[in-house]
C-alpha positions in Angstrom: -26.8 74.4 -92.0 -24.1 75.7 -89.7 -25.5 75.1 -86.7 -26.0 72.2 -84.5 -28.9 70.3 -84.4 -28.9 69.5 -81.1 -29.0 73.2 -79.9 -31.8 73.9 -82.5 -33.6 70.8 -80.8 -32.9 72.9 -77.8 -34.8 76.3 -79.0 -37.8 74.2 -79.8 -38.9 74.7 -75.9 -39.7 78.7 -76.7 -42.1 78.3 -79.3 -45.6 79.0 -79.0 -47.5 76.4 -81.5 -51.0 76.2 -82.6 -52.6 73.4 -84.1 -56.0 73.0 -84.9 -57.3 70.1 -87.1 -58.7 66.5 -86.8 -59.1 65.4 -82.8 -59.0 61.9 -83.3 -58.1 59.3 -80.1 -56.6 55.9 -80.9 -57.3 52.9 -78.3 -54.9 49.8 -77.7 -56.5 46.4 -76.9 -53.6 43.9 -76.5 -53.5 40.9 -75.3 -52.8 37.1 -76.3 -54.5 34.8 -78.7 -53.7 31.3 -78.6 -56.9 29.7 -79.9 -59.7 30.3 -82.4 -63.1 30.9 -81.9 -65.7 27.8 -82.2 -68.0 30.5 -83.6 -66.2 31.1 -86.4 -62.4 30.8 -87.8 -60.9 34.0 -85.9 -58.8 34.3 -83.3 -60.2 34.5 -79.6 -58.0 37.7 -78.0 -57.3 37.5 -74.6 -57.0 41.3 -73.6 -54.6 42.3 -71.2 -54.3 46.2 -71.6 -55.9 48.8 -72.9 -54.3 51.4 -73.4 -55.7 55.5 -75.4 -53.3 58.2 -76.7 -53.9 61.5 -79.0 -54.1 60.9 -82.9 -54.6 62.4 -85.9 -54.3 66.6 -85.5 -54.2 65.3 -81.5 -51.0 63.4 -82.2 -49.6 66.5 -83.5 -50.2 68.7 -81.0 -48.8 66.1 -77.9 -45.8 65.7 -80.2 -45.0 69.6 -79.7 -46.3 69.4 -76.2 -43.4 66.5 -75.6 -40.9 68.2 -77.4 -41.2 71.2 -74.8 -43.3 73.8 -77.4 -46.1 75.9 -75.4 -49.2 74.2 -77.4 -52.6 75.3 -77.9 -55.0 73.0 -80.2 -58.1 74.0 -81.5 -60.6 71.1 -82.7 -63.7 69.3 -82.4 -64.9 66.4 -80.2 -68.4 64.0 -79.5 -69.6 65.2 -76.4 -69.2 61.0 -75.7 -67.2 58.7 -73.9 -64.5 59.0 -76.5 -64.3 62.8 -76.4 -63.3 62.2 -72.4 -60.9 59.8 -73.0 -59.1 62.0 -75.2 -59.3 64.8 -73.3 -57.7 62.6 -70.8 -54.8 61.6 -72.6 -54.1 64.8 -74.3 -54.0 66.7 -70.4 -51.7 63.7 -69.4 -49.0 64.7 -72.4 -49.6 68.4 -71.8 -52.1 70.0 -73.8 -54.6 71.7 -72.3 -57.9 71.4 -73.4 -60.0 74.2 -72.8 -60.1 75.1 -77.0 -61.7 72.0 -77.8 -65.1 72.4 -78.9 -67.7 69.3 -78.0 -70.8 69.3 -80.4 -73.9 67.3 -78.9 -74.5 64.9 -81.4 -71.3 64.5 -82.7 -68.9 61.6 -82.6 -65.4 62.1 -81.8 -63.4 60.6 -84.4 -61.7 56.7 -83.1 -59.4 54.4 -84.4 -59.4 51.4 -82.2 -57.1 48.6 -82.8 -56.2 45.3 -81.8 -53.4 43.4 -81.4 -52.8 40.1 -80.3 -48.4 39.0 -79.8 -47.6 41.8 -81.5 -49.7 41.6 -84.4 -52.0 43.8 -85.5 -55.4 41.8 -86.1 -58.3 44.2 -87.0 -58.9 48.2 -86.6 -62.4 49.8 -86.6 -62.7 53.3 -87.3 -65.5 55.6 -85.7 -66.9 59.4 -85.4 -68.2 61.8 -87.6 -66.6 63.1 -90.8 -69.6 65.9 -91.4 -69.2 69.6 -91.3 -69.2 70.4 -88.4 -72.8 72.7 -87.0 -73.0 76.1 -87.3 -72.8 76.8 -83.5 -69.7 74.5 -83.4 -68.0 76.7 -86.1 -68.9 80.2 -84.4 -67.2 78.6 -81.2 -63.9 77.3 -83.2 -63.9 80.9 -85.2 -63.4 82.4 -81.9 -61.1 80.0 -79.9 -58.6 80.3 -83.0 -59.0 83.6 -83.3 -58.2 83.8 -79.4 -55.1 81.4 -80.1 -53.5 82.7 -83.1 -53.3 86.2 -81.2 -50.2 85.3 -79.5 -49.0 82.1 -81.4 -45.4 81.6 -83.2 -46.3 79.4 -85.7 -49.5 77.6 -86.8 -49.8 73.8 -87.9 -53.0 72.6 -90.2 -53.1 69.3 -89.4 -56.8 68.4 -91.9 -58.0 65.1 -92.4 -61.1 66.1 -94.0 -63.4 65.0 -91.6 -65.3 68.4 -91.8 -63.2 70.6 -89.0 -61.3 72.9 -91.1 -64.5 74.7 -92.6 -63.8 77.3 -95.8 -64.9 80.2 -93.5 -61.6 78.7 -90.6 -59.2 78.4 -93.7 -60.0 82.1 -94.7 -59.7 83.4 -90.9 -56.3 81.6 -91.6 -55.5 83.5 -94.4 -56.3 86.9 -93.2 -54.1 86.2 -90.2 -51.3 85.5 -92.3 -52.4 88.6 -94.2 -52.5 90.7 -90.9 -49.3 89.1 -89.4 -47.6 86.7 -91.4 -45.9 83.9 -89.2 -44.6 80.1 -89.8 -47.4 78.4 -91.1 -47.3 74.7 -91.9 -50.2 72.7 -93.5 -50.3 68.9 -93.8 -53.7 68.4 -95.0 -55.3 65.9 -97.6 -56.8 68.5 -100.4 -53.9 71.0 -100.4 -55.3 72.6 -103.1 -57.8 74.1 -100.7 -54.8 76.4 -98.3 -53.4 77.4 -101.7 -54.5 81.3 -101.1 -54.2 80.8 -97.4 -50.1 82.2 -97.2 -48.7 78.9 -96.2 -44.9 78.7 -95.3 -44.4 75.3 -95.8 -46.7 72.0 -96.9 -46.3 68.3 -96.0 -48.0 66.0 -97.9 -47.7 62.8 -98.6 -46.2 61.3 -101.8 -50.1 60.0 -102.5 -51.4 63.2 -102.1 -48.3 65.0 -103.8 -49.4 62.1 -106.5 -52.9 63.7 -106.4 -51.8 67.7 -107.2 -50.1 66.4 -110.1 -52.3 64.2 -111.9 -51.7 60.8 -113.6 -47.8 59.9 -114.2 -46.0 57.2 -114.9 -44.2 55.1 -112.1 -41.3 55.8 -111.4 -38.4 56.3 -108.8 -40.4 58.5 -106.3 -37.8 60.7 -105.0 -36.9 61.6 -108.0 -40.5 61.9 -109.1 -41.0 64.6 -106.8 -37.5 66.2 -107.0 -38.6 67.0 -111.0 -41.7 68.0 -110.5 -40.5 70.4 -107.5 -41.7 73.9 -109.1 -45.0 72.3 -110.0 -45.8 71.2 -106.9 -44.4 73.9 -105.1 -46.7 76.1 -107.0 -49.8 74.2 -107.2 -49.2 74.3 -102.7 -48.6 77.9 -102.9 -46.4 77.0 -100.5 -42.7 78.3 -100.1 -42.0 74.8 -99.1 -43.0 71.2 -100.2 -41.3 68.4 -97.6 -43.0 65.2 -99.3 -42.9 62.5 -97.3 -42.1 58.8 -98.4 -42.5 56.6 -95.3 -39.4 54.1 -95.5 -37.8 56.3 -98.4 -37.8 59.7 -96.0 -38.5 62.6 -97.6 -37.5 65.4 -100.3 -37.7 68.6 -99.4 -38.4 71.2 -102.1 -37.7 74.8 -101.6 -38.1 78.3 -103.9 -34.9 79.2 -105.6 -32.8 76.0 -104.1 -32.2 72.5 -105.0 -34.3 69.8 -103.9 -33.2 68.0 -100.5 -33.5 64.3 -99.3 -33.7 62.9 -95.8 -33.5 59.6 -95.0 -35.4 57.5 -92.5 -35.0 54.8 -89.9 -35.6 51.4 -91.6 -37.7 49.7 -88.8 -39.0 46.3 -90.2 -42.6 45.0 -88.9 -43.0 48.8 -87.3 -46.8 49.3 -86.0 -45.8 52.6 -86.1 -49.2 55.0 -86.5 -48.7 58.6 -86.8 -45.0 59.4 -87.6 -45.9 62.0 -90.5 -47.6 63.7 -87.3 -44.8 64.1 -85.8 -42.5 65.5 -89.0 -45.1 68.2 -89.0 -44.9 69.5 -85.3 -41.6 69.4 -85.6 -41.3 71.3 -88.8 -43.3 73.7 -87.3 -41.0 74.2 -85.1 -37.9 74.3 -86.0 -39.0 76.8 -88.4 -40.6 79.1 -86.1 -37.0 78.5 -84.3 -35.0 80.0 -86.3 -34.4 76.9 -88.9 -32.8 76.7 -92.3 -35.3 74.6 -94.3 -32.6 71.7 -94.4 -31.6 71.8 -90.9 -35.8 72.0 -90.0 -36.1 68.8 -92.3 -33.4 67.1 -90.6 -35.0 67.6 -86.9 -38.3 66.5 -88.2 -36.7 63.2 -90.0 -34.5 62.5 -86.7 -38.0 62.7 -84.4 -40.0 60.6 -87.0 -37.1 58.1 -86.9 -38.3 57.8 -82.9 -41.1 57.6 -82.9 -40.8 54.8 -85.8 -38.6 52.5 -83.4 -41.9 52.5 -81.2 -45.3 50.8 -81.4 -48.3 52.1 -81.9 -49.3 56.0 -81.3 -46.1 57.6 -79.7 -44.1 60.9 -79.1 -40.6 62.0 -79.6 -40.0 63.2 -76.0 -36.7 66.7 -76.8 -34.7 64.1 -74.5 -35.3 61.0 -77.1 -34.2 63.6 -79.7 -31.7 65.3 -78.6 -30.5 61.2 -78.0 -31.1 60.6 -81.9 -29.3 63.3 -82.9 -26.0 62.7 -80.9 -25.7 59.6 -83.6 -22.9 57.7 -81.3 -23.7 54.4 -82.9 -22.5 56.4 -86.5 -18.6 56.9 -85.4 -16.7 54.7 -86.0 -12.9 54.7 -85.3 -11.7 50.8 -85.2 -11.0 49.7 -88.7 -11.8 46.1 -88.2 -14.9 46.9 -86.8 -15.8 49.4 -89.7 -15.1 45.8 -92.1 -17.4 44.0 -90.0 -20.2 46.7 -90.2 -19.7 47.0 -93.9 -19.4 43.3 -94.4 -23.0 42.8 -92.9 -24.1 45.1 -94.9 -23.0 43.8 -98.2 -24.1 40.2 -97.1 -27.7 42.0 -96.9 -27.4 43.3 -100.3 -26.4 47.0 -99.6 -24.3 49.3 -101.9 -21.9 51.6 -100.5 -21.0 55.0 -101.1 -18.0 56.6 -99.5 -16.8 60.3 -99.2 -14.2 62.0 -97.6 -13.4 65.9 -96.3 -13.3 68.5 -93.6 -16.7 69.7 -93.1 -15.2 72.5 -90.7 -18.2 75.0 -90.3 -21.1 72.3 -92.0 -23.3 74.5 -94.3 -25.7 74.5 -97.0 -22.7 73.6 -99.8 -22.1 70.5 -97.6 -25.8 69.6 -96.5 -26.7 69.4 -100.1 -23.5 67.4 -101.6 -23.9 64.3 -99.0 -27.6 64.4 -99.8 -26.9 64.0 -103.5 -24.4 61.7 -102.4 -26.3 59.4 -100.8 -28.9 58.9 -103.4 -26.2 57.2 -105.6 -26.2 54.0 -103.0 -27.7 52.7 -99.6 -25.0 52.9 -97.2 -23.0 56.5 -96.7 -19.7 56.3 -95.3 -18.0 59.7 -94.5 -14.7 59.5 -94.0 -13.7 62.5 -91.9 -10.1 64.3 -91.4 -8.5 64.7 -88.1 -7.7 67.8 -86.7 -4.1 67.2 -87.3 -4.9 66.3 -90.9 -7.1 69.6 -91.6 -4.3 71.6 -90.5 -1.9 70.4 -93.0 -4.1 71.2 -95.4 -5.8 74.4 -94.6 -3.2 75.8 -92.3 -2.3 76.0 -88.7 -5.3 78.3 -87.9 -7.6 75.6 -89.0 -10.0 73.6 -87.9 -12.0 76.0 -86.7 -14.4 73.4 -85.0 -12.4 69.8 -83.4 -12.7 66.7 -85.1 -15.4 65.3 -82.0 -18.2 68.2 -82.8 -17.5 67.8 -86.7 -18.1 64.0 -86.2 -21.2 64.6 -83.9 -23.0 67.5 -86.8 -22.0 65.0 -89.3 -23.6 61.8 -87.4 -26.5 63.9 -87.0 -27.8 64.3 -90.8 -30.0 61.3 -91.7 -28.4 60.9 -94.8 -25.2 59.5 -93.0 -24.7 56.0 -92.2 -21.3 56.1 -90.5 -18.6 58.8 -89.9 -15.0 57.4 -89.8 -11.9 59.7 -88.7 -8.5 59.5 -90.6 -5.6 61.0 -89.9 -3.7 61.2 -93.6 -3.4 63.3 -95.7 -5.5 61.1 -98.1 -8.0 58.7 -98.2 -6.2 55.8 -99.8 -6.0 53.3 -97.3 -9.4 53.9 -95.9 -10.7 53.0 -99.8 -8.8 50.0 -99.2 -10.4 49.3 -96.2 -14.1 50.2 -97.7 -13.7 48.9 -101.1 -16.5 51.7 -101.7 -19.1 50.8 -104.6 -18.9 54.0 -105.4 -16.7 56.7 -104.3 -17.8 60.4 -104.3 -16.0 63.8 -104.4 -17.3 67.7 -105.4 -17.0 69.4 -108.5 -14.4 71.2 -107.3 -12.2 68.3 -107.8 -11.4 66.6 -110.8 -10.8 62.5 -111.3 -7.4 63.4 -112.1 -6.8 65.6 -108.7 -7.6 62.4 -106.5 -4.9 59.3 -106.0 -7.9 57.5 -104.4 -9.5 57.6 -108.1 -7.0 55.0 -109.2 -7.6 52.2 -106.1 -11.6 52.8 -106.0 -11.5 51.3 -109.5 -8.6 49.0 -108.9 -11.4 47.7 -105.9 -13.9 47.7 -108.8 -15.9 50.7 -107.5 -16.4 54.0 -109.8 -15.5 57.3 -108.9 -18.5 60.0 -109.3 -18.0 63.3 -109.5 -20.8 65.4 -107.8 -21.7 69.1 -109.1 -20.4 72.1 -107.5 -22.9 74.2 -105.0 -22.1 77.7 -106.3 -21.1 80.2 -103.7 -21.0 77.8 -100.9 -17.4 76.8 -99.0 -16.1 76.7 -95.8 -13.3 79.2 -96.3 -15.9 81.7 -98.1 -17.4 81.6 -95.1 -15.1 82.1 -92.5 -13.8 85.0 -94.8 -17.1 86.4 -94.5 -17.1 86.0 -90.6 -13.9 87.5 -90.5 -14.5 90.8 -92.6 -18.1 91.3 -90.5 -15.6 91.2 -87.4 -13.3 93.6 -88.7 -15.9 96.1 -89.8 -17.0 96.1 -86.3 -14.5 96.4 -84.7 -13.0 99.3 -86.4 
């Protein structure tokens, strides 16, 4: 991944998404309870907002919308109160709706919760889950057919509840046959879009869980990081991000290793609807242009905001472009790098250090810290200066300055903390770490690092990670430099 996540989050703006799934809106009452009914033992709320916003397939399309895509959703509604409301809200985040179909009869699909102080007391769930009528299909058949005309990407976002009829999947399918473009699907019976030409499929690890069939428990991530090919082939899907709520997600791809993100711990979130908006945003950043690592990252780093949030919310391209600029991650003062690390440790977290370069941050590097990572809780990267990384490339490197090497680096979700170092070694920033583990490429050997020798006098252990074939920095720029000189001549 050698670009910078904040321009990708940039080229999001120029896509032109279509979602069509589950319209679903999800109502607020808050207030106060501070005494219990004489009726019976349950608190008495005293409601002081109310408050409606998108969900479900909804959700999904007002997270594009916010992140400055061109949206168009295709779904159903009740031609009810509830279908209004959510009309409302989705014209006051941007969506138009003029390709939502309202079936007489129907009931729009509600999840209405309440929450008293912060806590979240009851939720009753509404609408209809039936197929849809016959006369509602004919009219979706045609609006999608309208919208997928001139849309970039497409985004399944199926609950079940009866929207995405066999005869919309296979209009799906022939599209993709007739012009194959980015097409995501996050849907509960994935088995169902297996034919349908799907670039990439998010479930969740229960309904990953669900393709597979009974198997014993187990680390998840590395669950689904073994049964990658399986499940990328029972998707029919060129790629698999499964998503693991507080865990993040692995990311499976044809041909290439498996890939981990990481997520925001929140404790106590209320959060509804973040797996919404990893989808939209894997949609996009695919349609944009994305490696499938860098795409994964964006989608992990807008989850992560709207995780901090309560309730239904969006990741606004301002929020993420905010996330991704990772300030908070660099760290140059020593003492207060022992501070943070000492809080950590007092909580019960390991930590796993690492050290280099990363001029030019590509694949070879995206897929070592994610490997990395997995071997504790805490990532340290320990980053050379400028003057360091020209004595020991050469004066002509780096090719990119030690503050947009810091800022990439802060960006990946996998990385806890980025600390710049000026020697030529890491040896006195293991002292001041006293890592848990300390982690270097298989390029190197144990007996190639005088770190080795004070991460075990510390009583850490040194791992040595597996080399990514056909991936480096200075392969790369020697690549750059030849496509140059051809052209030029």
């Amino acid at each position: 991944m050698a670009s910078d996540l904040a321009a990708l989050a940039s080229r999001l703006a120029g896509v032109r998404l279509l979602v069509v799934g589950e319209a679903m809106l999800d109502s607020y009452l808050e207030g106060d309870a501070s005494r219990i009914s004489a009726e019976a033992p349950v608190p008495v709320v005293a409601v002081g907002s109310r408050r409606a916003a998108p969900g479900g397939a909804a959700n999904a399309a007002a997270n594009a919308a916010a992140l400055g895509a061109a949206t168009r959703f295709v779904s159903v509604t009740g031609d009810d109160r509830d279908g209004d409301l959510l009309r409302d809200a989705l014209g006051r985040h941007g969506v138009p709706s003029c390709d939502l179909v309202a079936e007489p009869g129907r009931e729009t699909l509600a999840k209405s919760r309440v929450v008293a102080g912060g806590q979240l007391i009851v939720r009753f769930d509404s609408g209809s889950t039936g197929p849809v009528a016959r006369e509602t299909e004919d009219a979706l058949v045609e609006r999608l057919d309208d919208a997928l005309a001139d849309a970039d990407a497409v985004l399944v976002s199926d609950y079940g509840y009866g929207v995405l009829t066999p005869r919309l999947r296979e209009r799906l399918a022939e599209a993709q046959r007739r012009d194959p473009r980015v097409l995501v699907v996050d849907a509960k019976d994935l088995r169902a879009y297996r034919e349908v030409g799907a670039t990439a499929a998010k479930p969740n690890f229960d309904q990953a869980l669900a393709l597979l069939g009974p198997a014993e428990a187990g680390a998840r991530a590395e669950m689904v990081a073994a049964e990658g090919k399986r499940i990328l082939d029972l998707t029919g899907s060129e790629i698999v991000a499964v998503t693991l709520d507080s865990e993040g997600a692995v990311v499976l791809e044809r041909g290439r290793p498996a890939y981990r993100t990481f997520a925001r711990r929140s404790p106590d979130s209320r959060t509804a609807g973040a797996g919404d908006t990893f989808a939209a945003t894997l949609a996009l950043a695919l349609a944009a242009g994305a490696e499938t690592p860098a795409a994964a990252e964006l989608a992990s780093a807008a989850a992560g905001v709207v995780v901090a949030k309560e309730g239904t919310s969006l990741c606004s391209v301002e929020e993420l472009r905010t996330e991704l600029a990772g300030g908070t991650k660099v760290v140059r003062d020593r003492g207060r790098l022992g501070a943070l690390l000492a809080r950590l440790r007092k909580d019960g977290r390991t930590v796993v250090l690492t050290n280099g370069c990363f001029d030019l941050l590509h694949r070879g590097h995206v897929t070592y810290l994610s490997r990395a990572k997995t071997l504790g809780d805490v990532l340290v990267v320990a980053l050379n200066s400028d003057a360091s990384v020209a004595r020991l490339k050469g004066p002509e490197r780096p090719l990119t300055p030690l503050e947009d090497r810091a800022h990439v680096l802060a960006a990946l979700s996998g990385v806890d903390l980025v600390v710049p170092f000026d020697e030529d070694t890491p040896v006195d920033l293991v002292r001041a770490v006293r890592p848990d583990v300390f982690v270097k490429g298989g390029d190197y050997t144990r007996e190639m690092l005088p770190e080795a020798r004070v991460v075990e006098e510390l009583g850490g252990r040194v791992e040595i990670l597996p080399y990514v074939e056909e991936r480096s920095t200075t392969g790369l720029i020697e690549r750059i430099r030849g496509s140059e000189s051809l052209s030029s001549a």
